[in-house]
C-alpha positions in Angstrom: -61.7 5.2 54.2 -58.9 7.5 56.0 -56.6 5.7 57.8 -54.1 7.7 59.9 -51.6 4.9 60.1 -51.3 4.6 56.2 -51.0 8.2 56.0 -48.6 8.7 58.7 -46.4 6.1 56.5 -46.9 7.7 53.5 -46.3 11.4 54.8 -42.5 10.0 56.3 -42.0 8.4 52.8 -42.7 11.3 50.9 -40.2 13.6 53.1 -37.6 11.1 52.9 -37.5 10.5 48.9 -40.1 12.6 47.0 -41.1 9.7 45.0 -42.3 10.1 41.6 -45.0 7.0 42.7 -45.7 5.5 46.0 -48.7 3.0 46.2 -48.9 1.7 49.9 -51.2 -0.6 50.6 -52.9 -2.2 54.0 -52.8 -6.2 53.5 -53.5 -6.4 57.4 -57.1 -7.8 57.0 -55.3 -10.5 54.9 -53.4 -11.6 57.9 -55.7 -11.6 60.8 -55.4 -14.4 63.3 -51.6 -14.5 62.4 -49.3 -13.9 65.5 -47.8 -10.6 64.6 -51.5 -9.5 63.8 -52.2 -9.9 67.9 -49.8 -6.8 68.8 -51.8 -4.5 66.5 -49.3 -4.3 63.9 -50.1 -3.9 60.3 -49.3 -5.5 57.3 -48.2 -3.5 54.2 -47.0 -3.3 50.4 -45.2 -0.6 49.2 -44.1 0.1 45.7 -42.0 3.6 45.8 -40.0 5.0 43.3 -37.3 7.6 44.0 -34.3 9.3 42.2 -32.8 8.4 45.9 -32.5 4.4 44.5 -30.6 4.8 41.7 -27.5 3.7 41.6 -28.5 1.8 44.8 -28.5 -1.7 45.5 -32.0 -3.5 47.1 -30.2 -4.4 49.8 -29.8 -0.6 50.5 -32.9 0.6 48.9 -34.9 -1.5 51.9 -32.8 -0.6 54.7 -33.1 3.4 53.4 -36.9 2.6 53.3 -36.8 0.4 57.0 -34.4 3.3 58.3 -37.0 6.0 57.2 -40.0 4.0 59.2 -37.8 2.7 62.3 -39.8 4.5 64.5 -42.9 2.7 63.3 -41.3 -0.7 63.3 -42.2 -3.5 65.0 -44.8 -1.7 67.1 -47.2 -0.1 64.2 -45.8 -1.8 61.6 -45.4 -5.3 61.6 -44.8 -6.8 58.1 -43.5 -4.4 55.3 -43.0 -5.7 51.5 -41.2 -3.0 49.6 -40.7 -2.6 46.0 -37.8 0.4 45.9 -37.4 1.2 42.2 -35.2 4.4 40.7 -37.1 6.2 38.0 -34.9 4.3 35.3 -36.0 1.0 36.2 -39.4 1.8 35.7 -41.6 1.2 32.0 -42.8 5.3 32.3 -39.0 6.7 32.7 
């Protein structure tokens, strides 16, 4: 199913930090009938990993990811659960 928010998301992600992985996923059907749902936000999980996150804290990490998406915030995105991870952290590096 193509959805253009979801790509729109992962096409600003994948300018920002050429991830080695990014797995995005729409968990808005999960929230339906919650209160942020009503303003047509979505709800998402992200698991991205970058060379841009190492030596970063996740403190950082999210507010690099949340700075890359402000735009999106809080209108098209409602909920956001990232997973930042540098290549190093990560069983395959």
């Amino acid at each position: 199913m193509n959805n253009p928010r979801l790509e729109t998301i992962r096409n600003k992600l994948t300018a920002t930090f050429s991830p080695l992985e990014c797995l995005l996923e729409d968990e808005s059907a999960l929230h339906v009938g919650h209160a942020g749902a009503a303003s047509g936000g979505g709800h998402y999980r992200l698991r991205i990993v970058s060379t841009v996150f190492e030596g970063q804290n996740r403190l950082n990490r999210h507010r690099l990811v949340y700075d890359c998406l402000a735009e999106m915030m809080h209108a098209e995105i409602h909920a956001l659960a990232v997973n930042a991870l540098a290549p190093s952290e990560t069983k395959t590096a």
